[in-house]
Kinemage of the C-alpha trace (Angstrom):
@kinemage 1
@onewidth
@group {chain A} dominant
@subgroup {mainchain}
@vectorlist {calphas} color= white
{ca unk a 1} P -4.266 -19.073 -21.719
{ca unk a 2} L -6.925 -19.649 -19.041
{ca unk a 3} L -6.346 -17.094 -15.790
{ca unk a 4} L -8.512 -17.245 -12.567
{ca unk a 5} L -6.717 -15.395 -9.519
{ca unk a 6} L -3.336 -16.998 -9.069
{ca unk a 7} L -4.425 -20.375 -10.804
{ca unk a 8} L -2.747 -19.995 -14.789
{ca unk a 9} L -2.940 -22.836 -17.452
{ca unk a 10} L -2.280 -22.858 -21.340
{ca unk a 11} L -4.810 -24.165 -23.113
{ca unk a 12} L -2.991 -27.019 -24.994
{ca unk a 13} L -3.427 -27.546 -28.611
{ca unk a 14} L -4.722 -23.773 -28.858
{ca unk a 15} L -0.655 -23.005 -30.645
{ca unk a 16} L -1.513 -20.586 -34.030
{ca unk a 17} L 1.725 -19.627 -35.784
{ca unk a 18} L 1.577 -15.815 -36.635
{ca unk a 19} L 4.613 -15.724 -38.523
{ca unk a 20} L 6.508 -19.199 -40.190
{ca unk a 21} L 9.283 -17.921 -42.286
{ca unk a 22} L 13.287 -17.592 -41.981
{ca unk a 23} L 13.647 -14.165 -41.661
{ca unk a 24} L 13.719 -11.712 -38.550
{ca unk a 25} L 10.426 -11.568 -36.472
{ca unk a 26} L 10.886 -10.949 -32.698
{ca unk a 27} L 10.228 -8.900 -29.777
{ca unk a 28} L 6.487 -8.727 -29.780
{ca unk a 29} L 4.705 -5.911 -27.457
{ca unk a 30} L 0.468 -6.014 -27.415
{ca unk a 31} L -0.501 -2.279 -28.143
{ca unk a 32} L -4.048 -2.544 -27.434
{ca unk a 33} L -6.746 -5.335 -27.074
{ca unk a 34} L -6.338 -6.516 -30.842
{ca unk a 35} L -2.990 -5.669 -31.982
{ca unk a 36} L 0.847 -6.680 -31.425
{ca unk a 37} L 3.473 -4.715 -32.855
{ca unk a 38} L 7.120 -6.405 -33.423
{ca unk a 39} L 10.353 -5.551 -34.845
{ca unk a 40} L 10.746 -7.377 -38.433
{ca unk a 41} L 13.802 -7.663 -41.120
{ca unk a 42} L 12.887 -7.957 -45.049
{ca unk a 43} L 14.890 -9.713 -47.727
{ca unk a 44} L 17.723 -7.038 -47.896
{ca unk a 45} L 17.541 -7.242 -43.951
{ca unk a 46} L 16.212 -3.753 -42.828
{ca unk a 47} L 14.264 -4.010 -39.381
{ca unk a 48} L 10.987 -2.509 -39.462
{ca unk a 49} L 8.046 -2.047 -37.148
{ca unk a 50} L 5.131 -4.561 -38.364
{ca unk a 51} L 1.772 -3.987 -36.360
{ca unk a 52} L -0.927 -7.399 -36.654
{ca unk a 53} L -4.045 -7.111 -36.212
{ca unk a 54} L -5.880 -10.368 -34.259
{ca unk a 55} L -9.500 -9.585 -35.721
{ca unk a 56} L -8.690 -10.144 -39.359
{ca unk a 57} L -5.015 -11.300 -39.270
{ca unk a 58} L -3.091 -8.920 -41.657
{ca unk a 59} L -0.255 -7.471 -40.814
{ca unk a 60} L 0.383 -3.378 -41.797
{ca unk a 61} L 3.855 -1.863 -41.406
{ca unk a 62} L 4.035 1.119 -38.840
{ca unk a 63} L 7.518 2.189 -39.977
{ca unk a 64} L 9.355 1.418 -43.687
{ca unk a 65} L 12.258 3.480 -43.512
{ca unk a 66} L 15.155 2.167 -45.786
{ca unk a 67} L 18.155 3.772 -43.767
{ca unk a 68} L 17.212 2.931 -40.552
{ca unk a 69} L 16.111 -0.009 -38.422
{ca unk a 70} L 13.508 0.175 -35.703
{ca unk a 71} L 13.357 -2.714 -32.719
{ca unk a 72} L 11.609 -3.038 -29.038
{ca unk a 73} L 7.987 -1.448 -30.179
{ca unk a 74} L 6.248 -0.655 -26.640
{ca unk a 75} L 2.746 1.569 -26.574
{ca unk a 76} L 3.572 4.925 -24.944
{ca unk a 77} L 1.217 5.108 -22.045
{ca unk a 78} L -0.529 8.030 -23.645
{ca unk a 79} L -1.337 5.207 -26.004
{ca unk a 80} L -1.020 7.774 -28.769
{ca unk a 81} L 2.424 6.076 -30.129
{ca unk a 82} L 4.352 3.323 -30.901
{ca unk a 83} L 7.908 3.830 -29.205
{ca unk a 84} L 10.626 1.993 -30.412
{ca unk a 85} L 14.638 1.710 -30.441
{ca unk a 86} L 15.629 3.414 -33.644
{ca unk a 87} L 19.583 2.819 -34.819
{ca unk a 88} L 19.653 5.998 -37.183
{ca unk a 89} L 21.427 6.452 -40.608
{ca unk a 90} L 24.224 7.738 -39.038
{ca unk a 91} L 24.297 4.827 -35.940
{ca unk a 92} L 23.090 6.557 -33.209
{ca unk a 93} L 20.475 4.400 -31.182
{ca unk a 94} L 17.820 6.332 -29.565
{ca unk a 95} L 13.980 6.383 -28.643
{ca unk a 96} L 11.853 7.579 -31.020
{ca unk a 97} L 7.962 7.820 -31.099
{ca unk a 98} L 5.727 6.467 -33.985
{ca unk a 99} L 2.205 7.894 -34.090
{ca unk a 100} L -0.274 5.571 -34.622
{ca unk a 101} L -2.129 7.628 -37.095
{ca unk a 102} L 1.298 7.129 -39.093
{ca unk a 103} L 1.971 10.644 -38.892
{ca unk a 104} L 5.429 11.970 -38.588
{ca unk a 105} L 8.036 10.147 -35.782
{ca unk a 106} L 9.322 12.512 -33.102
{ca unk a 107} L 12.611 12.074 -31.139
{ca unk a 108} L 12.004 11.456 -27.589
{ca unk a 109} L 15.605 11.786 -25.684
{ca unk a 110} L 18.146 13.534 -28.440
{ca unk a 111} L 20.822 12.766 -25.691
{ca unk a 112} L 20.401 9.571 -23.969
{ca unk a 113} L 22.131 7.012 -26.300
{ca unk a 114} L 22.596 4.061 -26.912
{ca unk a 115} L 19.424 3.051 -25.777
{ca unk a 116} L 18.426 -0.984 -25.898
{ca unk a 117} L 15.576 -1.505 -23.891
{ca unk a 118} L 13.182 0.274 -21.919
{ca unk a 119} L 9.303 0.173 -20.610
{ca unk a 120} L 7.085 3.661 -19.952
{ca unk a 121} L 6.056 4.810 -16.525
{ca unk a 122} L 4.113 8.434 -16.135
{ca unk a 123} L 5.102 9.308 -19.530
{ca unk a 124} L 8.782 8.736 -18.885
{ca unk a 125} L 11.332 5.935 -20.234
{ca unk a 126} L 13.432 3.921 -18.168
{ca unk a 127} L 16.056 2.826 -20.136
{ca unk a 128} L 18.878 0.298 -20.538
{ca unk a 129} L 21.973 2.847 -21.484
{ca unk a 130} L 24.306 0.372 -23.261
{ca unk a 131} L 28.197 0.720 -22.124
{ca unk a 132} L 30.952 -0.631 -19.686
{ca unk a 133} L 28.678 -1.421 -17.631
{ca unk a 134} L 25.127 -1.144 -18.938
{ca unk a 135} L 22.791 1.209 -16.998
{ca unk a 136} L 19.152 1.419 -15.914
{ca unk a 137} L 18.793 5.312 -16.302
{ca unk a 138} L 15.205 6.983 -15.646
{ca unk a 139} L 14.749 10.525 -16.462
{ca unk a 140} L 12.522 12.178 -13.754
{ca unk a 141} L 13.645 15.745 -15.901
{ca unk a 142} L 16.054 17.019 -18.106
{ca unk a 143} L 18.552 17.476 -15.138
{ca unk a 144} L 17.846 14.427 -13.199
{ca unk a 145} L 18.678 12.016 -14.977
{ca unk a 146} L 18.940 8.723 -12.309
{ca unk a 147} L 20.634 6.040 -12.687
{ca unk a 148} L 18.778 2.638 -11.015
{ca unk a 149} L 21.022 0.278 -11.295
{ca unk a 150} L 24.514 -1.039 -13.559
{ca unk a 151} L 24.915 -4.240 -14.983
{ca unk a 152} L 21.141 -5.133 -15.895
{ca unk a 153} L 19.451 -7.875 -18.054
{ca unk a 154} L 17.676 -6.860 -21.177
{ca unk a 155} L 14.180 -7.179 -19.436
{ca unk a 156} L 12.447 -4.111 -18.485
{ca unk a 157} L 9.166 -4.342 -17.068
{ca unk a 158} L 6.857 -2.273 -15.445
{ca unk a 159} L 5.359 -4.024 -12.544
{ca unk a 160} L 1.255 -3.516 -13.504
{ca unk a 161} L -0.877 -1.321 -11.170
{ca unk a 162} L 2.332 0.137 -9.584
{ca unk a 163} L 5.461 2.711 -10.003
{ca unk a 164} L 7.515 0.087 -9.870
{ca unk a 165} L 9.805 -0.972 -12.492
{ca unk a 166} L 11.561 -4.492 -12.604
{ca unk a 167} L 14.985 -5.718 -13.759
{ca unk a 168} L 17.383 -8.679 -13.673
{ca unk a 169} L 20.454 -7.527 -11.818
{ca unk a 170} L 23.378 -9.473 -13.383
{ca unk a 171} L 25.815 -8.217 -10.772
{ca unk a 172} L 25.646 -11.625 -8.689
{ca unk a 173} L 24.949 -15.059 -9.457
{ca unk a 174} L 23.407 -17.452 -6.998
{ca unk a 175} L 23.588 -20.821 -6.564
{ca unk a 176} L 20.701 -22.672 -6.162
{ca unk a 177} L 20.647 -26.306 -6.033
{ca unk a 178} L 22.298 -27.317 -9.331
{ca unk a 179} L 21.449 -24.173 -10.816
{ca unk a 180} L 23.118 -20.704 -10.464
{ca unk a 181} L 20.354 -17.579 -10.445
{ca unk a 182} L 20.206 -14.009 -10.941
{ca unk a 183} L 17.949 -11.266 -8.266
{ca unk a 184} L 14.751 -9.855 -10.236
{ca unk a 185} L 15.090 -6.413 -8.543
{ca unk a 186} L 12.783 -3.365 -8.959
{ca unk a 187} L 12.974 0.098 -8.055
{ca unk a 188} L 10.000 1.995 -7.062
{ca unk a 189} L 10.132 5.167 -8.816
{ca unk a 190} L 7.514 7.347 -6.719
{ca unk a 191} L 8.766 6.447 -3.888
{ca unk a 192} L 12.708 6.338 -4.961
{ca unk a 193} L 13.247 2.740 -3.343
{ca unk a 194} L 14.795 -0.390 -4.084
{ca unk a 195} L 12.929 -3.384 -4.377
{ca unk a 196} L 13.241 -7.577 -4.956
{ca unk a 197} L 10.735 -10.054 -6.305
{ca unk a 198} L 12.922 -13.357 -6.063
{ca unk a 199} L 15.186 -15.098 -8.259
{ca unk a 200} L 14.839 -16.048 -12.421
{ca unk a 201} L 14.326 -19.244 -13.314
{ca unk a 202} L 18.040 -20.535 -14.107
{ca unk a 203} L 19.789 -17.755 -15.676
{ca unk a 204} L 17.027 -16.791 -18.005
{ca unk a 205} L 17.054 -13.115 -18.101
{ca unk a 206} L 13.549 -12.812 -19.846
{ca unk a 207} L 10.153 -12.202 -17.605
{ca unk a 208} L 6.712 -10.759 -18.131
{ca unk a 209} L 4.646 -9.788 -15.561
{ca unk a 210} L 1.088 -11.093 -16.627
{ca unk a 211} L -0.754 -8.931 -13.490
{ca unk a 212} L 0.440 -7.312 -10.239
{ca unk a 213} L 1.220 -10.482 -8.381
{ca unk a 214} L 2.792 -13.256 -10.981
{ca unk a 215} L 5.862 -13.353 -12.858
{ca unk a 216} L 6.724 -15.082 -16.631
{ca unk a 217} L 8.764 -17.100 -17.945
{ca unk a 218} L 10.459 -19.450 -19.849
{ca unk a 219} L 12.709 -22.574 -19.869
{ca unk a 220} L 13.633 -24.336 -23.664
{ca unk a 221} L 9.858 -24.477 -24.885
{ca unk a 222} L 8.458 -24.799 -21.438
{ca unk a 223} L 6.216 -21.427 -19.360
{ca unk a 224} L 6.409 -20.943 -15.688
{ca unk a 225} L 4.579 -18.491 -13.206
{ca unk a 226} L 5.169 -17.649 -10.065
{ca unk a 227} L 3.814 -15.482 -7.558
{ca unk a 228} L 6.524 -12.547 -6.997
{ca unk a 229} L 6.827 -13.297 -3.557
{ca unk a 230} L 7.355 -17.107 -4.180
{ca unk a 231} L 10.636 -19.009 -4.148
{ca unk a 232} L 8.902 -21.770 -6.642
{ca unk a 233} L 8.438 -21.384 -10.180
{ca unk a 234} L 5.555 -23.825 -11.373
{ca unk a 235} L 4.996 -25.016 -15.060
{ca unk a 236} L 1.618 -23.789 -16.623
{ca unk a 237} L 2.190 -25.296 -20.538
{ca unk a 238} L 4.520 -26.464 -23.043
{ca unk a 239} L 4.521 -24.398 -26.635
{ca unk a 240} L 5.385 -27.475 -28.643
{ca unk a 241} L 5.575 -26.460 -32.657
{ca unk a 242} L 7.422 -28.707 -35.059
{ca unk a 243} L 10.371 -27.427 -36.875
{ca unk a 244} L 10.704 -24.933 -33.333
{ca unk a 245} L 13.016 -24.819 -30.778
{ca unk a 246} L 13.505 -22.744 -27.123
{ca unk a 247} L 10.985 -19.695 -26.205
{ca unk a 248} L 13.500 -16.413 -26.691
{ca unk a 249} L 10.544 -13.855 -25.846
{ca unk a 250} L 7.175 -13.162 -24.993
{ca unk a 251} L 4.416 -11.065 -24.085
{ca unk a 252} L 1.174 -11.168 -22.800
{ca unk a 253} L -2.248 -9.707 -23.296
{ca unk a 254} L -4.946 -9.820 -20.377
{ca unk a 255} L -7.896 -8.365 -22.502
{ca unk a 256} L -7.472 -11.192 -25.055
{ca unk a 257} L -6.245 -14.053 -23.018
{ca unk a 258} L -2.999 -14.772 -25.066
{ca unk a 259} L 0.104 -15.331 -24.455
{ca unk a 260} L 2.823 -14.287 -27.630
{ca unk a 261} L 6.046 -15.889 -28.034
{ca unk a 262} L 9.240 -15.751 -30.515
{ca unk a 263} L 10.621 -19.497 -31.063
{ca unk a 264} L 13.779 -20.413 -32.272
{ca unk a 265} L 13.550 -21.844 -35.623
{ca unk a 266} L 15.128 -25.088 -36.291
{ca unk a 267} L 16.238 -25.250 -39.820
């Protein structure tokens, strides 16, 4: 991808598959300038955490834990572990931390479950609590546990450069044109105030911030930016890859200048 200020292209034939096989590979999360980390099933369909490294392209398996299954890797902002969702052997879904020395994986919140997404600010989780409804929870200490908002999306991002952290609140639709829209909302955690950065893009739930200013996503196998305080969303690239379909998720990496995504495969 090819960034100057506010002006964002793809670079268009620069597609390299990282993965091209039938199994699990999804929810990719840059951990540093040369490696991605992402949540991947083997043959007998256990979800590990699979770290690949951009320099020399092999791929090196953070976690291989037969009785578990690990998803949503994220870089603490320590940047001394790999977080991730971990559904235990007994079911229980919590947040666990994965050193990346591969030492031993600590428990982060023994009783805040079940957690299914989440982003770091000040060395804290905010987390989407999964029930009737779903809740954006952030634990400023043991005995404040906040609640942000009910009824999220599944995208949690920390706005960049800020203590602000985004959300799609599914409480409303609106209708815009032909198309119906949800609020990207934010709460500001410092300062304990609610925030908005303009619609999604249809009712695509998934965004990336890719700085302080301009928003992500996607539409089928199309990307589009926007400024976060612009009502337009404008097309920067198509990721066109035969025997691919629709853009499920992505991330983004400023240091290298590439954008990840997980495509639907076809067959």
């Amino acid at each position: 991808m090819k960034k100057s200020g506010g002006k964002i292209q793809l670079v268009k034939g620069s597609e390299t598959k990282i993965t091209d096989r039938k199994g699990y590979d999804n929810q990719p999360s840059f951990i540093n300038d040369k490696q991605l980390a992402f949540s991947s099933a083997d043959e007998k369909g256990n979800f590990d955490i699979i770290i690949y490294n951009f320099e020399n392209s092999k791929f090196t398996n953070l976690t291989k834990t037969p009785n578990q299954n690990e998803y949503s890797p994220r870089i603490t902002d320590c940047g001394l572990y790999v977080s991730a969702i971990t559904v235990e052997e007994d079911g229980k879904q919590r947040l666990w931390l994965y050193p990346i020395n591969f030492g031993e994986p600590e428990l982060l919140y023994d009783d805040i479950l079940p957690v299914g997404y989440y982003d770091w600010y000040d060395n804290k989780a905010a987390m989407f609590v999964l029930g009737s409804p779903n809740r954006l929870v952030y634990p400023y200490s043991k005995d404040d546990i906040f609640t942000i908002k009910e009824n999220i999306g599944r995208s949690i991002r920390k706005r960049p450069k800020s203590s602000e952290m985004s959300f799609v609140d599914k409480n409303k639709k609106i209708d815009q044109g032909s198309d119906k829209v949800f609020l990207i909302n934010g709460y500001d955690l410092e300062k304990r105030k609610s925030l908005t950065y303009g619609n999604t893009l249809n009712e695509n739930e998934d965004f990336i911030w890719i700085d302080k200013n301009h928003l992500l996503t996607s539409k089928g196998t199309e990307l589009f930016v926007r400024k976060f305080n612009d009502s337009n969303w404008r097309k920067i690239g198509d990721v066109d890859i035969s025997g691919y379909g629709k853009i499920t998720r992505l991330d983004y990496s400023k240091k290298l200048g590439k954008i990840v995504v997980v495509l639907d495969r076809l067959d």
